[in-house]
DSSP file (Angstrom, degrees, kcal/mol; ACC not computed):
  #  RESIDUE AA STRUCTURE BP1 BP2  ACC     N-H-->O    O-->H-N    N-H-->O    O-->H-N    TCO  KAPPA ALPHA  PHI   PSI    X-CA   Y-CA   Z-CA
    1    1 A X              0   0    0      0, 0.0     2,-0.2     0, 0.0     0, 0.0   0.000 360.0 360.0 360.0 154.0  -16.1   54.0    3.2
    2    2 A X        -     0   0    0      1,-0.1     2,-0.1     2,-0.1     0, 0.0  -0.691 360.0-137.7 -99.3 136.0  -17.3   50.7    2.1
    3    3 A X  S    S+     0   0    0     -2,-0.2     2,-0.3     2,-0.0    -1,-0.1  -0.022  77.8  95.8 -75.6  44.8  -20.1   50.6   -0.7
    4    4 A X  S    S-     0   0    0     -2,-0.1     2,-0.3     5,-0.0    -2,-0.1  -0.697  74.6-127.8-106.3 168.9  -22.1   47.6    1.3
    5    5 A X     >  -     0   0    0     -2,-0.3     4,-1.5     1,-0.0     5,-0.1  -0.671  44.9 -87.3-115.1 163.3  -25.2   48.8    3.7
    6    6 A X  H  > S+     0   0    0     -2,-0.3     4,-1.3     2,-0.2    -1,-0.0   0.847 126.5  57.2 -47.2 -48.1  -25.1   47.5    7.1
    7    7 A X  H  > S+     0   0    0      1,-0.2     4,-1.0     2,-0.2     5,-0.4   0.910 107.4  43.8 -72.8 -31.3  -27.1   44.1    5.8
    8    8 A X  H  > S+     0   0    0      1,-0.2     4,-0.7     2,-0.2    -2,-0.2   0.793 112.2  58.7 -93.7  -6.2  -24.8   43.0    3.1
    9    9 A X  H  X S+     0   0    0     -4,-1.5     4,-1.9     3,-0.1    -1,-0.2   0.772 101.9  54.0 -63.9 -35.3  -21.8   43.8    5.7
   10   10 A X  H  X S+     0   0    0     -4,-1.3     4,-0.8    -3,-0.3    -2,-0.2   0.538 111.4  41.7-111.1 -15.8  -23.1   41.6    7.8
   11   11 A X  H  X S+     0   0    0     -4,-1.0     4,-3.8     2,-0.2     5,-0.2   0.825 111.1  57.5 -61.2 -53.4  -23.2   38.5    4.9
   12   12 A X  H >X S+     0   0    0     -4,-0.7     3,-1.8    -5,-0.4     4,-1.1   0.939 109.3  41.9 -62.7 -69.1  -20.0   39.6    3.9
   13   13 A X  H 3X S+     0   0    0     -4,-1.9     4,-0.9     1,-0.2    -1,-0.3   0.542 117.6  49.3 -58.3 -20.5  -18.5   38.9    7.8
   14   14 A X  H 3X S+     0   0    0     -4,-0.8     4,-1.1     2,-0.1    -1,-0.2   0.689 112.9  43.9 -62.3 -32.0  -20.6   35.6    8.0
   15   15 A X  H XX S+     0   0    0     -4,-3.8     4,-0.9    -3,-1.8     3,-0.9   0.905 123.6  41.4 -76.9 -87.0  -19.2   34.1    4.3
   16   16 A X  H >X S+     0   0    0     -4,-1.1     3,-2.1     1,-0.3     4,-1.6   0.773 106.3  61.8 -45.5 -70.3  -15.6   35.4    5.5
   17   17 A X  H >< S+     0   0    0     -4,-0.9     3,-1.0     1,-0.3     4,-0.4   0.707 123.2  21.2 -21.8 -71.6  -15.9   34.2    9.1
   18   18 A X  H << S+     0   0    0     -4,-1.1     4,-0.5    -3,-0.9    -1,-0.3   0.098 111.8  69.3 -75.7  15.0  -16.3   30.7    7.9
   19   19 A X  H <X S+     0   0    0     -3,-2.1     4,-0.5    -4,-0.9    -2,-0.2   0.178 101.3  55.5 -87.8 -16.1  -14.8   30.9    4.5
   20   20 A X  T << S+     0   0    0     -4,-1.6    -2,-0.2    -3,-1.0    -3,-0.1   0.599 102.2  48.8-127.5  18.9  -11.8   31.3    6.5
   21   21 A X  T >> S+     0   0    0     -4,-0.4     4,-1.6    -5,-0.4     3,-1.6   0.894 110.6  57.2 -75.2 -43.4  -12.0   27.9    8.8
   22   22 A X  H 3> S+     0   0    0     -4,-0.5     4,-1.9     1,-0.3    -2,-0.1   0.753 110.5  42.8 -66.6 -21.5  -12.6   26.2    5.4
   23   23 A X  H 3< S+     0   0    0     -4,-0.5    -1,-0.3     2,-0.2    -2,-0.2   0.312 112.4  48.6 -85.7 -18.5   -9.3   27.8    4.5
   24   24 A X  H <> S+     0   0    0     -3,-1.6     4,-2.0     3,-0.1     3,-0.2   0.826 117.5  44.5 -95.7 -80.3   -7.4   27.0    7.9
   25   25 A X  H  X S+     0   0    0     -4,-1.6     4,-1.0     1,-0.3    -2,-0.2   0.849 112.0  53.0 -53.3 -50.7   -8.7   23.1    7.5
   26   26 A X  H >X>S+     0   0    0     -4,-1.9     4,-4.2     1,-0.2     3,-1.0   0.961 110.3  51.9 -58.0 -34.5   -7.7   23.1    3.7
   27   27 A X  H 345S+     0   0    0      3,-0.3    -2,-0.2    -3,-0.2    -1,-0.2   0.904 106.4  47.3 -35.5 -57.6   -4.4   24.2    4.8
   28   28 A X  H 3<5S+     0   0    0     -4,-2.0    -1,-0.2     1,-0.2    -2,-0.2   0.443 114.7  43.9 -78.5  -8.0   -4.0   21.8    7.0
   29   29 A X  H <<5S-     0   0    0     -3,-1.0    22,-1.9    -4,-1.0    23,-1.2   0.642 111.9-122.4 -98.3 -20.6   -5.3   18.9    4.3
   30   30 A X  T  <5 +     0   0    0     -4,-4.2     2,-0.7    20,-0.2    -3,-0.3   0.938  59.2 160.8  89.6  54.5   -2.7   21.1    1.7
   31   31 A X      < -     0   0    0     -5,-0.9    19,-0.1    19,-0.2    -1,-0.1  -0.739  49.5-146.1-127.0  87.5   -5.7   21.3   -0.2
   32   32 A X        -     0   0    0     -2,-0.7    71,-0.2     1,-0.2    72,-0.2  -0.098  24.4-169.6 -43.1 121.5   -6.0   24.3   -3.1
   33   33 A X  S    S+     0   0    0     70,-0.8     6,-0.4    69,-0.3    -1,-0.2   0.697  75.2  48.2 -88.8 -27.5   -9.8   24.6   -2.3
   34   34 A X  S    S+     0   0    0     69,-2.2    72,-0.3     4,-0.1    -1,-0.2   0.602  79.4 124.5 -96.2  -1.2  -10.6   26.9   -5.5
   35   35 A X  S >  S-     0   0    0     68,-0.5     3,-3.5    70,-0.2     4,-0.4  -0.344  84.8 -90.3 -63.7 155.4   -8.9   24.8   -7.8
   36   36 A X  T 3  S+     0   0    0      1,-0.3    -1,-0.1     2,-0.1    69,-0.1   0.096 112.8   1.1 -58.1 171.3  -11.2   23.7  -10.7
   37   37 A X  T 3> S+     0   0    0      1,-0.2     4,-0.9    -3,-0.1    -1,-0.3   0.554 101.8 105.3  45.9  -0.1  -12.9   20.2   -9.3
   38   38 A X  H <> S+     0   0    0     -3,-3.5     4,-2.8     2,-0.2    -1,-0.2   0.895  76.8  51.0 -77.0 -29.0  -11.2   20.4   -6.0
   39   39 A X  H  > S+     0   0    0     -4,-0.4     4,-2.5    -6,-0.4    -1,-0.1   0.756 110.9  53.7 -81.1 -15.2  -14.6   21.6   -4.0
   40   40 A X  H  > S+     0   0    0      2,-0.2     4,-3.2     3,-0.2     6,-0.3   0.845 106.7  43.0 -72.1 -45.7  -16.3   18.7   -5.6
   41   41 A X  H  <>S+     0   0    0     -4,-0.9     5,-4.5     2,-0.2     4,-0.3   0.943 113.0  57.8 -71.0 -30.4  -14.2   16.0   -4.7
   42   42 A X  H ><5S+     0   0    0     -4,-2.8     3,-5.7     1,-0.2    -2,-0.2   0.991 113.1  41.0 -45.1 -70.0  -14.1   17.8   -1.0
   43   43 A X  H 3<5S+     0   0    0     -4,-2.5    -2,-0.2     1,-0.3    -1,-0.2   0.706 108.9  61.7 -57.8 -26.0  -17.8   17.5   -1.0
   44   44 A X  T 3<5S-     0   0    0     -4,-3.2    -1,-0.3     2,-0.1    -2,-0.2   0.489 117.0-106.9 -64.5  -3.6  -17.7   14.0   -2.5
   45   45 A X  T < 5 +     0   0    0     -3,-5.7     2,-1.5    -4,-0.3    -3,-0.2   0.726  67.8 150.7 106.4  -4.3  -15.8   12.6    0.3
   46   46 A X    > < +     0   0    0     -5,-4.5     3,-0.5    -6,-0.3    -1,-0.2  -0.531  17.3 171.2-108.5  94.6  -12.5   12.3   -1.6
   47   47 A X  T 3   +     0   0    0     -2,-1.5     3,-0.5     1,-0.2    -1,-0.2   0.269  69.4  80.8 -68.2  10.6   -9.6   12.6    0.7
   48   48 A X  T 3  S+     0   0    0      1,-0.2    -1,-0.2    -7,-0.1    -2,-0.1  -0.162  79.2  80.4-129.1  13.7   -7.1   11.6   -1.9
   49   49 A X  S <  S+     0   0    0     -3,-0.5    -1,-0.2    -8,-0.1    -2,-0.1   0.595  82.8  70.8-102.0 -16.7   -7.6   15.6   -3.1
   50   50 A X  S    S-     0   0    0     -3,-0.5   -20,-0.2   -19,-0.1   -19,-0.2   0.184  75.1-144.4 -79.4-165.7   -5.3   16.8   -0.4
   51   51 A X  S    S+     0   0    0    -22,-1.9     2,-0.3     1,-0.1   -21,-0.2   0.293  86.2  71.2-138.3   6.5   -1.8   16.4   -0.4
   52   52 A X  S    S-     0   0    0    -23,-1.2     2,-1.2    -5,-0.1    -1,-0.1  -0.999  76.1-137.2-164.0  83.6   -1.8   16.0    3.6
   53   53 A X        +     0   0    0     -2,-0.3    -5,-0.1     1,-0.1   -24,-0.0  -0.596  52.2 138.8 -60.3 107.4   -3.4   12.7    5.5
   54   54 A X    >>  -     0   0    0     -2,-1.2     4,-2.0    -7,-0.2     3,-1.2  -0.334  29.7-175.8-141.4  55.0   -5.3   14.6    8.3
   55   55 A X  H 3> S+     0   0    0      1,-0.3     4,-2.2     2,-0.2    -1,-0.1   0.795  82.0  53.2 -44.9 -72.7   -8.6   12.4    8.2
   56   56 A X  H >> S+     0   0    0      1,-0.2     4,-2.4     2,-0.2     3,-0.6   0.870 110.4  44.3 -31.6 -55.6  -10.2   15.2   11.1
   57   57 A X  H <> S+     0   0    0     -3,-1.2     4,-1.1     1,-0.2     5,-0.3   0.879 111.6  52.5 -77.5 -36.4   -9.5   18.5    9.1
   58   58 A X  H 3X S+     0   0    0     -4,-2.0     4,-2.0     3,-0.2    -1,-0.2   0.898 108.2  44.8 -71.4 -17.2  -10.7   17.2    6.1
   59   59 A X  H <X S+     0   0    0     -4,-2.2     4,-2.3    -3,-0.6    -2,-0.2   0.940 117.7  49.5 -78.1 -52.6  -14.2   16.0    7.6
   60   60 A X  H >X S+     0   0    0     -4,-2.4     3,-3.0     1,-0.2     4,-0.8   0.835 117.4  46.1 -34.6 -78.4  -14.4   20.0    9.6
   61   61 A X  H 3X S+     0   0    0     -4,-1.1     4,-1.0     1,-0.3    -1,-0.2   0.639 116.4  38.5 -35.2 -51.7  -13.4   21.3    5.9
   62   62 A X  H 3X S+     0   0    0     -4,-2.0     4,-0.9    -5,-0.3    -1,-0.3   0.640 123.3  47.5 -81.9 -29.1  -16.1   19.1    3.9
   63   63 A X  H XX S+     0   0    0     -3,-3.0     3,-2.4    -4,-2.3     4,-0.8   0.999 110.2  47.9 -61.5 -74.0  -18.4   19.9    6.9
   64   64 A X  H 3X S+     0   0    0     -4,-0.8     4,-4.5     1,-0.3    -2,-0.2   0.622 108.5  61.4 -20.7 -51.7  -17.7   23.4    6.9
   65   65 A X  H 3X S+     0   0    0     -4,-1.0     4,-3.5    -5,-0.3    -1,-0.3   0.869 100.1  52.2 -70.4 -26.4  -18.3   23.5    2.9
   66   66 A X  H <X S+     0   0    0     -3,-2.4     4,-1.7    -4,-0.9    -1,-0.3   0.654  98.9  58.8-105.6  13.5  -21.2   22.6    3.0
   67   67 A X  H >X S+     0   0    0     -4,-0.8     3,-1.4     2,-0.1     4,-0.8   0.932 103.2  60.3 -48.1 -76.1  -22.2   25.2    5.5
   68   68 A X  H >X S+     0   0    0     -4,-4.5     4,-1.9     1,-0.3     3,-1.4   0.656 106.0  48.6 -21.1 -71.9  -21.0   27.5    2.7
   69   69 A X  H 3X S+     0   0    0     -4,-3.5     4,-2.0     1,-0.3    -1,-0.3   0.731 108.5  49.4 -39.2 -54.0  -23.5   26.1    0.6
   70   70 A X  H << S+     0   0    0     -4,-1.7     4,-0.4    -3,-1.4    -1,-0.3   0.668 111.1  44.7 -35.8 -47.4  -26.1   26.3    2.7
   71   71 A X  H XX S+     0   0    0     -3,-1.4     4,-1.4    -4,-0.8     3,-0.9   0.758 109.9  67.7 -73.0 -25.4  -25.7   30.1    3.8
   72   72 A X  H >X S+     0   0    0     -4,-1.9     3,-3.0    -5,-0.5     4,-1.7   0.930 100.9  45.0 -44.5 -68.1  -25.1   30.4   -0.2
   73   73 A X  H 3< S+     0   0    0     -4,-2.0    -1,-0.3     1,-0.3    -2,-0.2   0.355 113.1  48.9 -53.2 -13.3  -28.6   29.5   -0.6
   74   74 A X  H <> S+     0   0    0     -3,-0.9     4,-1.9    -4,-0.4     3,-0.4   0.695 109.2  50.7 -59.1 -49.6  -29.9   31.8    2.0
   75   75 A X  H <X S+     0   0    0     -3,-3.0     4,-1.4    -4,-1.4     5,-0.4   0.824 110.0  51.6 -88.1 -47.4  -28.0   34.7    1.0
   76   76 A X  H  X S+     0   0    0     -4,-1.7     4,-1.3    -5,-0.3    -1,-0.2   0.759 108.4  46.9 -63.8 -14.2  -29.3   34.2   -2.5
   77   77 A X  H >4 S+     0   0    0     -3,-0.4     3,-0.8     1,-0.2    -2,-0.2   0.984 121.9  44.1-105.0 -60.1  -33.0   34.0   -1.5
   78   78 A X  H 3< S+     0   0    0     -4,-1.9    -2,-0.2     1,-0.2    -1,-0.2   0.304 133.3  15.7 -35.3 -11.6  -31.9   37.5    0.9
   79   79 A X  H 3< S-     0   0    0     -4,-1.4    -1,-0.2    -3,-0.1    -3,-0.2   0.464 107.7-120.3-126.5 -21.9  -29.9   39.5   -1.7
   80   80 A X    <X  -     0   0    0     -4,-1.3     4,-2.8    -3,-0.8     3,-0.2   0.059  40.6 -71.0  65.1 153.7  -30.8   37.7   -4.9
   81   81 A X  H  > S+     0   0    0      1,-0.2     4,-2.5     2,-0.2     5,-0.2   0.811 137.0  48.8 -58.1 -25.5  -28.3   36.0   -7.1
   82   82 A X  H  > S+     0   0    0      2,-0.2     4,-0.8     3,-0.2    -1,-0.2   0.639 116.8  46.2-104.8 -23.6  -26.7   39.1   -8.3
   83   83 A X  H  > S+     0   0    0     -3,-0.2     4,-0.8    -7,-0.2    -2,-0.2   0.985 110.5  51.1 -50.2 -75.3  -26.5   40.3   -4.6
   84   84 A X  H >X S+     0   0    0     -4,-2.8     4,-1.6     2,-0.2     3,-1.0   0.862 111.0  47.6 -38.5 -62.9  -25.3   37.2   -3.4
   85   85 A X  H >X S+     0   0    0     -4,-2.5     4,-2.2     1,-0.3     3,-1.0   0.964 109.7  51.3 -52.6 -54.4  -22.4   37.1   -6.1
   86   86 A X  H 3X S+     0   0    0     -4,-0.8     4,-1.7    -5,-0.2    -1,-0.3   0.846 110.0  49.8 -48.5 -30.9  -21.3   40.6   -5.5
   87   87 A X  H << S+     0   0    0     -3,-1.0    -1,-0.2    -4,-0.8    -2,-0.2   0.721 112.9  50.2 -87.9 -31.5  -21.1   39.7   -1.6
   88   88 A X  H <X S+     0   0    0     -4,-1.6     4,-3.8    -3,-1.0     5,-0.3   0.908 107.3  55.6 -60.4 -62.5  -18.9   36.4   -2.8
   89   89 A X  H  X S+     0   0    0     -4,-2.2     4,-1.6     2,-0.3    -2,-0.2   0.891 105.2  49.3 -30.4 -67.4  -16.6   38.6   -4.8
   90   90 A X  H  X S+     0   0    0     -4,-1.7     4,-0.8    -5,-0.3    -1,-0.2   0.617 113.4  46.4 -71.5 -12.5  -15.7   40.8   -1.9
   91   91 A X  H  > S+     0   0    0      2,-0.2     4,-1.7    -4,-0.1    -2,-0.3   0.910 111.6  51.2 -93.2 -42.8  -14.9   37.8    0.3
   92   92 A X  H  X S+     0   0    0     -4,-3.8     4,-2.9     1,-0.3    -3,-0.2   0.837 112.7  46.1 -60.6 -35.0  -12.9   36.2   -2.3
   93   93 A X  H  X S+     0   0    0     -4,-1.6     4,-2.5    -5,-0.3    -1,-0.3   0.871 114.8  44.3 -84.4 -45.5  -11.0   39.1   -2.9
   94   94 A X  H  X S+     0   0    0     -4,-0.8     4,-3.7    -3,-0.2    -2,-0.2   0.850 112.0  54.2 -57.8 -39.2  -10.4   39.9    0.7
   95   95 A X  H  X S+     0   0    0     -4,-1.7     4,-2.6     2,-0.2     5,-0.4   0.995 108.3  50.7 -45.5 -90.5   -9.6   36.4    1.2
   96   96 A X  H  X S+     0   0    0     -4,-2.9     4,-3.6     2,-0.2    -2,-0.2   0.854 103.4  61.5  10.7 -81.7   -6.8   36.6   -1.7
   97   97 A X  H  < S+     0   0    0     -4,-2.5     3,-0.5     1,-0.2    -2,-0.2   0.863 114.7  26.9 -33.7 -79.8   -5.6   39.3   -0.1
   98   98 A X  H  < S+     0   0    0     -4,-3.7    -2,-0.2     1,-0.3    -1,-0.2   0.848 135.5  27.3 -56.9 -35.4   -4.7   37.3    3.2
   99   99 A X  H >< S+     0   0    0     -4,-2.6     3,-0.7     1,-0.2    -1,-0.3   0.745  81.0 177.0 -93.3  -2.8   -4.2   33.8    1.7
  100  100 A X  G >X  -     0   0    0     -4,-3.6     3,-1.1    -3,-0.5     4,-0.5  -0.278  59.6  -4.1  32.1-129.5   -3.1   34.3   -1.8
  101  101 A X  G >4 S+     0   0    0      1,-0.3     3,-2.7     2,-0.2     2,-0.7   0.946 113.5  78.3 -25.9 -59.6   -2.2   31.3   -4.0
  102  102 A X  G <4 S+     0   0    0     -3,-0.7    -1,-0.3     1,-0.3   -69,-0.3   0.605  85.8  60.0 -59.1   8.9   -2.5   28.9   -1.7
  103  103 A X  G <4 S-     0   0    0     -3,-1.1   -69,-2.2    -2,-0.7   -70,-0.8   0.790  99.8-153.5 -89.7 -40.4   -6.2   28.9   -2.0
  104  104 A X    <<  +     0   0    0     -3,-2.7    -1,-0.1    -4,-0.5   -71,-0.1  -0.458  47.8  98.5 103.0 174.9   -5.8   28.0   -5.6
  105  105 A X  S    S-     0   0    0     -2,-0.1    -1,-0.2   -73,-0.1   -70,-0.2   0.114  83.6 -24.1  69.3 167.1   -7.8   28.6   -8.5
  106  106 A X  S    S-     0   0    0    -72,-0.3     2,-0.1     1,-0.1    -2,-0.1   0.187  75.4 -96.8 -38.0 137.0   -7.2   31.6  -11.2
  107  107 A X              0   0    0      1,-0.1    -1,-0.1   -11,-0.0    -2,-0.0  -0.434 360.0 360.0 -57.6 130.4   -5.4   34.8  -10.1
  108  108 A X              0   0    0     -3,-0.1    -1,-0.1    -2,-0.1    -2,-0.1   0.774 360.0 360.0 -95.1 360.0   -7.8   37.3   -9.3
């Protein structure tokens, strides 16, 4: 049985839910999304981070991300930061699980 309550379950399936279009669309730009500096140059606009010309999947991703941000900032003001992170944590790690590497960034 999971230690989250019914509200922070319901985070966790919103972050994941669209944590894993951003993850379908990076795919489809080739584009490790946790590598350091990669989510900044997404969000800057800078298609020349992919490996992949796909002009469409990169604007959904870069759209997409900065949903993510947006619910971040939501979730933190609803959980707190130290909420929030634990609820990030368990999506990253679930995430992992399904994509592995190819998301990029450290080995968790």
């Amino acid at each position: 049985m999971s230690d989250f309550d019914y509200v922070q379950q319901r985070w966790i399936k919103q972050f994941e839910q669209l944590d894993n279009q951003i993850l379908a669309e990076a795919a489809l730009c080739q584009v490790r999304i946790l590598d350091p500096g990669v989510i900044e140059r997404v969000l800057q606009n800078d298609m020349l981070v992919g490996g992949a010309d796909n002009p469409a999947a990169f604007e959904k991703m870069r759209s997409l991300a900065m949903i993510h941000y947006s619910l971040w900032d939501k979730a933190v003001v609803a959980l707190g930061q130290e909420g929030a992170v634990r609820i990030m944590t368990e999506v990253r790690d679930r995430l992992r699980a399904r994509f592995g590497d190819s998301m990029g960034g450290p080995a968790a």
